[in-house]
C-alpha positions in Angstrom: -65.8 -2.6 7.5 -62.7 -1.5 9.8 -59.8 -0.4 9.4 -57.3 0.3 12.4 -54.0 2.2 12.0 -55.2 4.4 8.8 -58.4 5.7 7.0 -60.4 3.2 4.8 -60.0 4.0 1.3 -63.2 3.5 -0.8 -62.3 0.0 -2.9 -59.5 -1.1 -1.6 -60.9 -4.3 0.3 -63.2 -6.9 -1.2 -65.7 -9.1 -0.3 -67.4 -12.1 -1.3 -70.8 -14.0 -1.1 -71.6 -17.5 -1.8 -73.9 -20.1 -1.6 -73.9 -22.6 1.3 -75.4 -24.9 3.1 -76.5 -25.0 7.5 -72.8 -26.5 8.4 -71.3 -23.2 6.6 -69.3 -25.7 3.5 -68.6 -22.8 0.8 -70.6 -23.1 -2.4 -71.1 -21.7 -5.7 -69.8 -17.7 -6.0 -72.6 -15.7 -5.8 -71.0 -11.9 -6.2 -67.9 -9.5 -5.0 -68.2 -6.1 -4.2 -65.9 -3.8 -2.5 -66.2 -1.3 0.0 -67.7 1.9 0.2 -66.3 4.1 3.4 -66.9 1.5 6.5 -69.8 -0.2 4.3 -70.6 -2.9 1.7 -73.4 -4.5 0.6 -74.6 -7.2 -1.9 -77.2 -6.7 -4.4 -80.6 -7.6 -3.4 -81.2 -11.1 -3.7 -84.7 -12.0 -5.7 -86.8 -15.1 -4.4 -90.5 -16.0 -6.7 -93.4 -17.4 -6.4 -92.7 -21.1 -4.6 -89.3 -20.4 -3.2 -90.2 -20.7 0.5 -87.9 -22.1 2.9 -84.6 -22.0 4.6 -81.5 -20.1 2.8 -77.8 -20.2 4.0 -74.9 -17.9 2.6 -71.4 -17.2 3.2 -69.8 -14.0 3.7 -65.8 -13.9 3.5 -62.9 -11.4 3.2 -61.0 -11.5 -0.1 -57.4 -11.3 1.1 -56.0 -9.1 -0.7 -52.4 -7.4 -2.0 -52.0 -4.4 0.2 -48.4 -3.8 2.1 -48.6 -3.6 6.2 -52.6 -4.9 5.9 -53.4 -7.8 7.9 -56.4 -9.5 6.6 -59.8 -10.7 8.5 -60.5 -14.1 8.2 -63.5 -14.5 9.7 -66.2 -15.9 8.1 -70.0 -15.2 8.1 -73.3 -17.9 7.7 -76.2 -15.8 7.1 -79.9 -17.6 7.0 -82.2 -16.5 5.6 -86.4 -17.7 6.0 -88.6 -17.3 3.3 -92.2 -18.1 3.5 -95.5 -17.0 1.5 -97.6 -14.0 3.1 -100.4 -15.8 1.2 -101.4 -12.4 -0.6 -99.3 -13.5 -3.5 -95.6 -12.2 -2.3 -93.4 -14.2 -0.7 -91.2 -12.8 2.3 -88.3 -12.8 4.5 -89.2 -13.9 8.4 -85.6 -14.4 9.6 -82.2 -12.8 8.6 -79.5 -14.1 11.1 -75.9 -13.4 10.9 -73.5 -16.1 12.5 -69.7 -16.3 12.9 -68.7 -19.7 12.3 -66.4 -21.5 14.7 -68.1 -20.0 17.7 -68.2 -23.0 20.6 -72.3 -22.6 20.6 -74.6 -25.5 19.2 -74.0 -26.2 15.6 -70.7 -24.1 16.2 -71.9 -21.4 15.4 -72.7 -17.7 17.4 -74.9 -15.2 16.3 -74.2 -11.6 14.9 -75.5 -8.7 14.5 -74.0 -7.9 11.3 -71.5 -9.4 9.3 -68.5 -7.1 10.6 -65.2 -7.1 9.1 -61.8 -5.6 11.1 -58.6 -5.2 9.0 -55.6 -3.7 10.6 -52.9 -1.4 9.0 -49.4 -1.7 10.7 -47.1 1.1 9.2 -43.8 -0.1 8.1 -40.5 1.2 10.3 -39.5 4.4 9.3 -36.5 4.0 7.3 -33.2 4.2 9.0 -31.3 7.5 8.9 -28.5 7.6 6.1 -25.8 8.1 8.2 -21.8 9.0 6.4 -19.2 6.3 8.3 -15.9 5.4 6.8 -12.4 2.9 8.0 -8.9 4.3 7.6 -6.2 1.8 7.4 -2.4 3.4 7.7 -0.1 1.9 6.0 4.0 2.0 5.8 6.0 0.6 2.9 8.9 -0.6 5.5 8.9 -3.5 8.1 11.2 -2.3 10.6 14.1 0.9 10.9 17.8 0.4 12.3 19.2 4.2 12.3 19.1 7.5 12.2 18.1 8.6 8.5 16.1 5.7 7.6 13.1 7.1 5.7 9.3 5.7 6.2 7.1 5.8 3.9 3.4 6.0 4.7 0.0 6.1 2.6 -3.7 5.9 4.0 -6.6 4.0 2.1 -10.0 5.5 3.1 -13.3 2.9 2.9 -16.7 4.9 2.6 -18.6 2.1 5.0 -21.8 4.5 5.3 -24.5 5.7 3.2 -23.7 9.1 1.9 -21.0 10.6 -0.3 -17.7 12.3 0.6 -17.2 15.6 -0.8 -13.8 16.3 1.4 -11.7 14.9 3.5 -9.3 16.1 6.1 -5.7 14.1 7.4 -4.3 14.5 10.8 -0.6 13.0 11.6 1.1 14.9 13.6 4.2 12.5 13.3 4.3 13.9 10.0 4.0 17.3 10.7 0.6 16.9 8.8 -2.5 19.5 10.0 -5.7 19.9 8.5 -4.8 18.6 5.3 -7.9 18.7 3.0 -8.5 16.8 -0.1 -11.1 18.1 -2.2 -13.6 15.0 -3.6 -16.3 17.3 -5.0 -15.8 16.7 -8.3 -15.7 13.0 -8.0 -17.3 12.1 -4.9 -16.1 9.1 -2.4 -19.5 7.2 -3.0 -20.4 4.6 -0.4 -18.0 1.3 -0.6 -15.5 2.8 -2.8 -12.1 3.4 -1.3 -9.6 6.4 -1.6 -5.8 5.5 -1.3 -3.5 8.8 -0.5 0.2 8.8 -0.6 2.1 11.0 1.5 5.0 12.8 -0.7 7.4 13.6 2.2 8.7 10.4 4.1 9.6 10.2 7.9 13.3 10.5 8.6 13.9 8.4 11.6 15.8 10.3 14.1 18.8 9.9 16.9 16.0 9.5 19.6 13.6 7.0 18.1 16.7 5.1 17.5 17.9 5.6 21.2 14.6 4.8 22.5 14.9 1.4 20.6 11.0 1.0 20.1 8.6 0.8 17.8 7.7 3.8 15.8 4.1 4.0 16.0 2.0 6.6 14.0 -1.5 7.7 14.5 -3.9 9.2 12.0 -6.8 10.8 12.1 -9.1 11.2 8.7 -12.4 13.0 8.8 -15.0 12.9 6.0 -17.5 15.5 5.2 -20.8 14.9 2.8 -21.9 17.8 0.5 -24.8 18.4 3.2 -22.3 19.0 6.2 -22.5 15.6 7.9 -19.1 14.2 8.9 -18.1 11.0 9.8 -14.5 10.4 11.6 -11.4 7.4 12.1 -8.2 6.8 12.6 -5.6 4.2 12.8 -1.9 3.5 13.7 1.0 2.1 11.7 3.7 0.2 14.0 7.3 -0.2 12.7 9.6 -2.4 14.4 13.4 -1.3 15.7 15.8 -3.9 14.6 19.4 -3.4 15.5 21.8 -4.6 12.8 25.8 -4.4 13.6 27.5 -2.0 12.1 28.5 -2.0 8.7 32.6 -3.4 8.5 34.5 -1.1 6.1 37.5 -2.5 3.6 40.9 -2.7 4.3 43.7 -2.5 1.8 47.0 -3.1 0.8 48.5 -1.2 -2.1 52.1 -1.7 -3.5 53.0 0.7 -6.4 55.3 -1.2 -8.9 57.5 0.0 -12.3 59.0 -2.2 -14.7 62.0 0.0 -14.9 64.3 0.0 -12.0 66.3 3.4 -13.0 66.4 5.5 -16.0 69.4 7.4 -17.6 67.8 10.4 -19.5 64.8 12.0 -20.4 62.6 10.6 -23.1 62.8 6.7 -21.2 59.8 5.4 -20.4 58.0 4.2 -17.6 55.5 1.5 -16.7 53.6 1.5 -14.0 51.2 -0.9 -12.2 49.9 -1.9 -9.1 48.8 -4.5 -6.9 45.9 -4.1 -4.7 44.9 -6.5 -2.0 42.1 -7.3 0.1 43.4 -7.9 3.6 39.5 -7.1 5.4 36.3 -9.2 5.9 34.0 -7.5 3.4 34.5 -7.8 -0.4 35.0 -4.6 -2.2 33.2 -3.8 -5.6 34.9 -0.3 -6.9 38.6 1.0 -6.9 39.2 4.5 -7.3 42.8 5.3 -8.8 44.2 8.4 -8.2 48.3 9.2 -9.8 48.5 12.4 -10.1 52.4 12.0 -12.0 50.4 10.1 -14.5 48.0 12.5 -15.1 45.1 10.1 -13.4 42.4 11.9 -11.8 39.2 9.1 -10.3 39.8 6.4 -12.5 37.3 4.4 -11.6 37.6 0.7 -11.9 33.9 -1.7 -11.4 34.3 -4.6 -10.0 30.8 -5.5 -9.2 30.1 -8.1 -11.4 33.1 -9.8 -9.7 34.1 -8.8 -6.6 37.2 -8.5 -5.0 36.8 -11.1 -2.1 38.5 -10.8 1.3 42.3 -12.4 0.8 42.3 -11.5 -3.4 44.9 -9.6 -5.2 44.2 -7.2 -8.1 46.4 -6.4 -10.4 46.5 -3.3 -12.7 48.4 -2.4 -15.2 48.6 1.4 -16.9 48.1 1.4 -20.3 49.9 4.7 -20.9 54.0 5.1 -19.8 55.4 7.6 -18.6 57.7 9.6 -20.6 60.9 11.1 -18.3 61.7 14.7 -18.6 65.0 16.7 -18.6 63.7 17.4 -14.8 63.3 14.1 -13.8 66.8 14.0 -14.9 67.8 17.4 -13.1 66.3 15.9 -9.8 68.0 12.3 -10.0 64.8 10.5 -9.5 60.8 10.4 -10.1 58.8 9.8 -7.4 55.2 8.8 -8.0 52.5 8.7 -5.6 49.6 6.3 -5.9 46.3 6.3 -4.0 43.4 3.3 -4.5 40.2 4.1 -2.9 38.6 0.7 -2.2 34.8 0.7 -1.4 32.5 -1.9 0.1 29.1 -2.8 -1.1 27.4 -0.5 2.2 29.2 2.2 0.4 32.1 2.2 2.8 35.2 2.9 1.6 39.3 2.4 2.8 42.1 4.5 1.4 45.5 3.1 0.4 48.5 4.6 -0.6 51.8 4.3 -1.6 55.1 5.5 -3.3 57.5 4.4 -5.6 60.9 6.4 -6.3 62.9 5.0 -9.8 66.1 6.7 -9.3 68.4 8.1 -12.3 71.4 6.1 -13.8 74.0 8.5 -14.8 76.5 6.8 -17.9 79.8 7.9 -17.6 81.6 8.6 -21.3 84.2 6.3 -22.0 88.0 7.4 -22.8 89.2 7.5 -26.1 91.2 4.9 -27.4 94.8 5.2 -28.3 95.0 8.4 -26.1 98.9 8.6 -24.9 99.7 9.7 -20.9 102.7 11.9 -20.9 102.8 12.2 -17.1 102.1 10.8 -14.2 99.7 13.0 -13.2 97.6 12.5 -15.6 98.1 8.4 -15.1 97.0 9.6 -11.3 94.6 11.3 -12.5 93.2 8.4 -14.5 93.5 6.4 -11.7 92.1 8.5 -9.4 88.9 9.2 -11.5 88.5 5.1 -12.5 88.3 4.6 -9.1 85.3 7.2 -8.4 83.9 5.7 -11.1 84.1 2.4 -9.4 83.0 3.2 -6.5 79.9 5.4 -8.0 79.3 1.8 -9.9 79.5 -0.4 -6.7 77.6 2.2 -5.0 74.6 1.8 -7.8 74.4 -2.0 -7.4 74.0 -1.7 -3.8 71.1 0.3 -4.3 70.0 -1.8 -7.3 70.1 -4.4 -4.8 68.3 -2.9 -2.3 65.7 -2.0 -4.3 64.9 -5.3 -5.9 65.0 -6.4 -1.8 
């Protein structure tokens, strides 16, 4: 028995032996036995008193179990002669070994010995455990249109090898990011498992990506390490488009500040107020800011979001609190009150509109007493002369009166 590729252990192949007949058909199992070293051999076969004449046995390989062992099929006719030496024994005149399938008469060539050669192949060594992994960059936004925009980025890591990551270090120098190491050793990145970072600070598009009018594009760089030192490196880019939008069209407004009163005549008259806001842009505005500083107003601020006021609408608002006229109001011979509406757009871009509305003071002259007597004619001039300041005081009034309802 051979072996090539490794030593024989003692055992570990077996072998058969059974009857047959001079054409080699395989008969009744006789015995198996297994090797010993490079050796086997059957027991001793017995023949009595009478048993002359021609014998014929098989010899075969039991294929067997064993990994990376090819298996010797050949198979073995052995004759054996018997004949009686006539002193009362009987014995063996021929013990021939032939392999069967030989191209020699009967098919069959003579052996030596029955000689069996297995062959060991060792299996590949197994491959290396090598640490690989795949970055994919990401970005929350599809494309940036200004200066200030904000990107947000993130990075999913894939272990694609066969070792664990106990670190791993982040490159981006778009991001101002060196060396950043995140520490896995307490639960490592185990091969096909995937790590997902978020970077905390976004990218703030500036005046030149904007001027160069391109694509942002962003290059990481992650690096893996395994508890015993081995490292394993990728990277990968994230591309954001430029997209030029038109600039954002601000609100434009028409205010006119309104009273109910036309004049007043002493202090302790009241008041009202109210306005009248139009649209006269292209975008609709959602919030008025109200500003009356007579009125004590300060920011008022008045939503209009769940119904907008469109391009070519009016809004009308009306103070719920009057003003109450003073001895000063009456001193000066007017109030003037100053109004300012801060309309703003749904971009957040606003228009400022103001205006002014003077209520002028109505001074009542006493009337004369009746039955008064005029002893002279000065004092009938003087009458006269002071009816007709009155009257023209009174004339003058309704001209403004008129005026002001123009």
């Amino acid at each position: 028995k051979t072996l090539e590729g490794r030593a024989l252990v003692d055992g570990e192949f077996s072998f058969s032996l059974y009857e047959s007949d001079a054409s080699g058909v395989q008969g009744n199992l006789i015995e198996t036995v297994t090797n010993d070293g490079g050796y086997f051999e059957f027991t001793t076969l017995t023949f009595g008193h009478g048993d002359q004449g021609t014998y014929y046995y098989l010899i075969k390989e039991v294929v067997g179990t064993l990994s990376h062992v090819t298996y010797d099929l050949t198979e073995y006719l052995v004759r054996v002669v018997i004949s009686d030496n006539l002193e009362g024994a009987m014995q063996v005149d021929e013990l021939t070994y032939m392999l069967i399938g030989s191209e020699v008469e009967e098919g069959w060539q003579e052996a030596e010995i029955a000689v069996f050669n297995n062959r060991y192949i060792p299996p590949p060594p197994p491959p290396a455990l090598v640490p690989d992994l795949e970055v994919e960059k990401l970005v929350e936004e599809t494309v940036f249109s200004k200066a200030g925009d904000k990107l947000h980025y993130s990075v999913r890591i894939k272990n694609t090898g066969d070792l664990a990551f106990v670190k791993l270090t982040i490159n981006d120098a778009r991001l101002g990011i060196a060396n950043l190491e995140i520490d896995l050793s307490a639960d490592p990145l185990l091969p096909g498992e995937t790590y997902l970072h978020v970077f905390t600070a976004p990218y703030i598009v500036t005046e030149a990506d904007v001027d160069a009018a391109a694509a942002i594009i962003n290059t990481l760089t992650v690096k893996g390490e395994t508890a015993g030192g081995k490292t394993a490196e990728d990277n990968d880019d994230a591309l954001v488009p430029f997209e030029q939008t038109a600039p954002a069209i601000p609100p434009i407004l028409k205010l006119v500040k309104m009273a109910k009163e036309t004049k007043f005549t002493k202090a302790g008259n009241l008041i009202h107020y109210y306005f009248t806001v139009t649209n006269e842009g292209m975008v609709a505005v959602v919030k008025l800011t109200v500003n009356d500083p007579k009125l004590g107003i300060n920011n008022l601020i008045i939503d209009l979001k769940d119904d907008p006021l469109m391009p070519g609408e009016s809004f009308t608002y009306e103070f719920s609190q009057a003003y109450l006229v003073t001895k000063a109001d009456v001193d000066a011979g007017k109030i003037k009150n100053v109004l300012t509406v801060t309309g703003e757009s749904p971009e957040g871009l606003k228009d400022e509109a103001k205006d002014d509305l003077i209520v002028p003071y109505e001074q009542i002259l006493p009337l004369p007493p009746t039955g008064e007597h005029v002893n002279s004619w000065p004092g009938i001039a003087a009458l006269l002369l002071g009816g007709a300041v009155a009257l023209i005081l009174i004339i003058r009034r309704r001209n403004l009166k008129i005026q002001n309802e123009d």
